[in-house]
N, C-alpha and C positions, 0 to 999 in steps of 0.2 A: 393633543399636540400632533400637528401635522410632520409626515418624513423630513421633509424640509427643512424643520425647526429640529427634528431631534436630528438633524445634520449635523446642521448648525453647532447643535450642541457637540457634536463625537467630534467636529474637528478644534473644538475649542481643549478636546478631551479626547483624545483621539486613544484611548488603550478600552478593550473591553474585556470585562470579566463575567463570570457565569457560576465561579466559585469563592464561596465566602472562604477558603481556606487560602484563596489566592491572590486574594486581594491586593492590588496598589493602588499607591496612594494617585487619587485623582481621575481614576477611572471611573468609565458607566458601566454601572452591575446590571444585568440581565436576568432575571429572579423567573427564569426556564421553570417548568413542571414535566416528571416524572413519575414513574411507574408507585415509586415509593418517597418522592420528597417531593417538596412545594416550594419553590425560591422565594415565592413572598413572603416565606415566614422568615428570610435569614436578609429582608433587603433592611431592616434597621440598623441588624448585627455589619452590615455591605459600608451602610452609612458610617457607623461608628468607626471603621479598621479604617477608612480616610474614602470610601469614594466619592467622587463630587455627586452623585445623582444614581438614583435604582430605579431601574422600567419595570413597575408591576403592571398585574393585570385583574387584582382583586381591590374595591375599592377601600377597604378597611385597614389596605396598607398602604394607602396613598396620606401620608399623613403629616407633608410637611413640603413646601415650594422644592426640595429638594429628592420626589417621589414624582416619578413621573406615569402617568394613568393609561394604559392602552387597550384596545380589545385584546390583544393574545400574543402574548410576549415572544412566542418562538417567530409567528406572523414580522410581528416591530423588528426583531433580528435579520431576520431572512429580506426584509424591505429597503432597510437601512443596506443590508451588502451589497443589494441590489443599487439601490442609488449610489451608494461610492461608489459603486464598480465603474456606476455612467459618469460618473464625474474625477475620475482618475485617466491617466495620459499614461500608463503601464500597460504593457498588453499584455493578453492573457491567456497560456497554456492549460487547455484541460487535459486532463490525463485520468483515463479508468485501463479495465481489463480484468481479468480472472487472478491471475499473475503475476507478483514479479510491479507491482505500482507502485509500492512504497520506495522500494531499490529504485527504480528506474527514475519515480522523483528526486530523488537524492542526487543522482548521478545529474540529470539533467541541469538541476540548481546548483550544484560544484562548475558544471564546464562552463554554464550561461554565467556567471559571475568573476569567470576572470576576464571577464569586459564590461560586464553590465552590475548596476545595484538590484539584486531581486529578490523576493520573497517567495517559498512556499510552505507549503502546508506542512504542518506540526506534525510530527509522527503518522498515525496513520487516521489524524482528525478528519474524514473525507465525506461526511455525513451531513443531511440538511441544518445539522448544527455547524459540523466543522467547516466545512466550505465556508458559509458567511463568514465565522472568524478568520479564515485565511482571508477573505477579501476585505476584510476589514482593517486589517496588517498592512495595507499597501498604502504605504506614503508618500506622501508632496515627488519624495525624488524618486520611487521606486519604478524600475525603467519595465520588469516581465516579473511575472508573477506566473507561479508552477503551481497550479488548483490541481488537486488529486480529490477524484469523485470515485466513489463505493455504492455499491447499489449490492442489493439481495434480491428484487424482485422488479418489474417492468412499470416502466415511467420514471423511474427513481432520477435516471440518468437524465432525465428528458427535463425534468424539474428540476433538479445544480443547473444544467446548461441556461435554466432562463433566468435564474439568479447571477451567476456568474458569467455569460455571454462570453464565452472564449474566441480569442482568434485563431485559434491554432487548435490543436487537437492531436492526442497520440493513443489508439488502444494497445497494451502489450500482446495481448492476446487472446483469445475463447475456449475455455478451460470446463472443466467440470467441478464449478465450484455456486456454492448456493441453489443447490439445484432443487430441494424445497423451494423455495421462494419465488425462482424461476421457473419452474413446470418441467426441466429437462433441460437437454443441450441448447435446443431448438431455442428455447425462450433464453438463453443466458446469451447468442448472437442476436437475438431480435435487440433485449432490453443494450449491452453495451452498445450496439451499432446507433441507439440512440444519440451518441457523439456526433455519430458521423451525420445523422440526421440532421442534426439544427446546422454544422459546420457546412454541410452541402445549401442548405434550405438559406442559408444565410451566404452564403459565396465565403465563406472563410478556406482555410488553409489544411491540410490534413498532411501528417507525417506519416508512414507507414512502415508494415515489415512486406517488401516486395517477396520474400518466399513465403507468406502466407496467404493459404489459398482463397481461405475468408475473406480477407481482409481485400485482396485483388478482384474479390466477385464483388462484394458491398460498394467497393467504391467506380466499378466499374472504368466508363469512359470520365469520371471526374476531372477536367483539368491541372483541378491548383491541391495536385497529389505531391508531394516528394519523399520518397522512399531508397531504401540501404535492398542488398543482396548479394551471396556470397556468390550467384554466379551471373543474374541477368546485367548484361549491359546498359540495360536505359536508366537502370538506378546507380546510385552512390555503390561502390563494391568493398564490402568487409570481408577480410579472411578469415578465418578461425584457425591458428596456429596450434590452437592445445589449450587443455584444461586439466591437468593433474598435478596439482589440484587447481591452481589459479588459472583462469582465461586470458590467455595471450592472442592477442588478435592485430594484425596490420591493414590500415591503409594508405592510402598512396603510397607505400614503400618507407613508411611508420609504423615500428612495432610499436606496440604497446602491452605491459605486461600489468597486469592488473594485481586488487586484490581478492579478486571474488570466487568462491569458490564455482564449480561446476558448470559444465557447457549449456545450462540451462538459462543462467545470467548474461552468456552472447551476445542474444537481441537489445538486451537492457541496455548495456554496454552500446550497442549499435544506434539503438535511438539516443543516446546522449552527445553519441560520435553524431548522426546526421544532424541535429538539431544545433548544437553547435556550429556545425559546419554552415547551416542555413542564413544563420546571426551570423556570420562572417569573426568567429572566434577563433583564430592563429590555432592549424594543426598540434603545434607544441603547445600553445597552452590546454591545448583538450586533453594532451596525452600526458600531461604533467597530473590535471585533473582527474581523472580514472586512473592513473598509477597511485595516487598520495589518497582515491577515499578509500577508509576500511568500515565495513559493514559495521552492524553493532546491531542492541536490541533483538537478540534471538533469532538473527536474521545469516544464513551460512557464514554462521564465528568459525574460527578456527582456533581451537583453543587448547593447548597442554596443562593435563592433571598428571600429575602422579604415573606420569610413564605412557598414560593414552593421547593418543595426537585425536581429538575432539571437532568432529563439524556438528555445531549447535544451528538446529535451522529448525527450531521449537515455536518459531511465533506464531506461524497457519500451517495447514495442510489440506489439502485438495485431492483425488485421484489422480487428476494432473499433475501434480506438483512432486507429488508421494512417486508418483512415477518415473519422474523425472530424475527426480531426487536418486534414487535407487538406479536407475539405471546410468548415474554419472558416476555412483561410490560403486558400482563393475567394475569401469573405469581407470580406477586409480589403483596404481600401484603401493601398493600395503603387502605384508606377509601375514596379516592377521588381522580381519574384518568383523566387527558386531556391528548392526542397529538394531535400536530402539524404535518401532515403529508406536505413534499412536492413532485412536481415534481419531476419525475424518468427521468434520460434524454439520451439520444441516443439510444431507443430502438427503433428506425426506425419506418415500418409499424404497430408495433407489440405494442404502445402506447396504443392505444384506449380499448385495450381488459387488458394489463395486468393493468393498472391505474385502471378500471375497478372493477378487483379483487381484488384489493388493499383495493378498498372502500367498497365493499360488505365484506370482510374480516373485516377493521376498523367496519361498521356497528356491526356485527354482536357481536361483542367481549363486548358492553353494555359498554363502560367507561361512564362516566358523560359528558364529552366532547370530539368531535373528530372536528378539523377544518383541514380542506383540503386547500392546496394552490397551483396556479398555471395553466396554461390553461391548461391541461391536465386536473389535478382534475377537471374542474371546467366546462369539456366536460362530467363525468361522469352521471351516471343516478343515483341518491343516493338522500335520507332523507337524508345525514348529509349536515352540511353547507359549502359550496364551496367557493373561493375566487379566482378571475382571477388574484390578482398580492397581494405581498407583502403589499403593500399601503393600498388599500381596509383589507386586514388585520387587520393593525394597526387601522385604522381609526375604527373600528368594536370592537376592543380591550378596546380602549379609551375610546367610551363609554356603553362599556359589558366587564369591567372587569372582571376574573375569580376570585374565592376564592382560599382563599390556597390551593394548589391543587402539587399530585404527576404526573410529565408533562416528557410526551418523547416528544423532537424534534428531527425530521427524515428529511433528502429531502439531491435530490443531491447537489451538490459545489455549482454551480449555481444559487440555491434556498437561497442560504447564511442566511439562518433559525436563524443563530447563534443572528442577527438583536434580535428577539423576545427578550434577555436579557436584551435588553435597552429600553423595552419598558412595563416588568412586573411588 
């Protein structure tokens, strides 16, 4: 079956699925392979729960007009998003960075939508899988479409952009994150500026942060830049009024009081302000937008237990991040300070020194409580108190409760810190 035909077919059936747990009814199941499953073994069980049609890629599960046969089903995916993409009338926002993408999707897609019908990407789906499905999302009327691209290692970026051909483009940042994958700093600006690549290469459109330096060197003399800054005049100009805890920022002579915690979320904020502003979205309804979204998914909650006022920012962590993070909860005024630091993960050789830092940085900053978790932390050379796993934690906790106390938990996915709620 040619693209064309299994077009044909998605628009007749236009929802796709990839899990037989998730099945609806009249969809085309995608029977993907994994490290540890095979979807062809579950495209009958795909059939049975109501899909109209399952794309294998093994012949002995093609076994009925309603199995559809391909060389390599991720291949058939990644093809298909590509052809919607070129036969849809939405334009299209890529969005990567280190940082701060997930948030900054969200925001983006709250203010683009109090004028526009748009679609983005599902949580933090932004992988040669999930891209397609977000392009796959875009329907007959959908007017922009907010594609959030993840990369760990170089090319990664370079490959969504030729599946999804964005008109636009935004990197939050260049961070010290995946630094395995990417060889160091050096390569985590090579691979994300991959954006900027195809978007130059191609005469598209680029959003920027005008105070980053990066970002100002890569794209050089580009013309079809438009960028925010809190002081240069040739760009869009955002204030930063405060962040203790929430980011209040004004422009044109519009506050705007958010709900996000820490001055670290500013830019994200900013790019949602300039890009709205670009789409020609009423000031007020941008500012109604970024006041009314609240974070969620382990992403700076701010949450009350039992006496403690709670910033849960448990879903990644980075040295960047980690940094950031800590150096916003200084910050804020509290009369009683804990975090929970965890484990930073895939930064390759380059663990031992930035964990390190991390801790001598937590040292120095004097909260009442800093507890470290994780063998990494717990490799470091620090006064503060280390813990080699999550357990020992708890058991430590149990019987050394804390007081009321204002508490940042930090660490990556991995780390799943989020635990500590069920145990304050």
């Amino acid at each position: 079956m040619t693209i064309t035909q299994l077009h044909h077919l998605f628009l007749a059936h236009p929802i796709v699925s990839t899990d037989t747990r998730k099945i609806e009814e009249h969809c085309i199941f995608f029977a993907l392979k994994g490290d540890n499953f095979n979807g062809n073994e579950y495209a009958a069980q795909a059939l049975e729960k109501g899909a109209a049609y399952a794309v294998v890629d093994e012949e002995k599960y093609h076994t009925s007009d309603r199995t559809i046969l391909v060389g390599e089903v991720l291949t058939a995916l990644q093809e298909l998003a590509c052809f919607h993409r070129n036969h849809c009338e939405a334009k299209i926002i890529g969005l990567t960075g280190s940082n701060g993408k997930t948030t900054t999707k969200e925001l983006i897609n709250t203010v683009l939508a109090k004028k526009y019908r748009t679609v983005a990407t599902k949580g933090n789906l932004n992988n040669h899988i999930g891209v397609p499905l977000t392009l796959l999302s875009i329907m007959p009327d959908t007017e922009i479409a907010i594609v959030e691209m993840g990369a760990n290692h170089q090319k990664e970026i370079a490959f969504l952009c030729e599946i999804a051909q964005p008109d636009f483009g935004y990197v939050t940042n260049f961070g010290k994150a995946h630094l395995e994958g990417f060889g160091g700093v050096e390569g985590v600006i090579k691979g994300k500026s991959e954006l900027y690549d195809y978007l130059i290469a191609n005469g598209k459109s680029v959003f920027m942060n005008a105070d980053d330096s990066i970002q100002l060197e890569k794209l050089g003399s580009y013309i079809r830049k438009y960028g925010f800054s809190t002081e240069k005049q040739d760009y869009f100009k955002i204030k930063l009024l405060g962040a203790d805890p929430f980011v209040h920022l004004k422009a044109e002579d519009v506050a705007i009081q958010t709900k996000l915690i820490g001055s670290y979320n500013f830019t994200n904020c900013c790019a949602a302000l300039l890009i709205g502003k670009y789409f020609n979205v009423p000031l007020t309804d941008i500012k109604q937008a970024l006041e009314n979204y609240v974070p969620d998914n382990n992403r700076s909650q701010l949450l009350e237990k039992n006496g403690h006022h709670i910033i849960l920012d448990a879903y990644n962590a980075n040295p960047t991040s980690m940094k950031a993070a800590l150096e916003n909860f200084a910050t804020m005024e509290a009369k009683r300070k804990t975090a929970f630091l965890g484990d930073m993960f895939e930064l390759g050789t380059t663990a031992p020194e930035e964990h390190q830092k991390i801790a001598d940085l937590a040292a120095d900053m004097k909260f009442e409580h800093v507890f470290l978790v994780g063998k990494n932390f717990d490799g470091t050379n620090t006064s503060l108190p280390t813990f080699d796993s999550f357990e020992l934690l708890s058991l430590h906790l149990g019987e050394h409760p804390i007081e009321k106390s204002t508490i940042l938990i930090k660490g990556s996915r991995g780390m799943a810190l989020e635990r500590l709620l069920d145990i304050m």
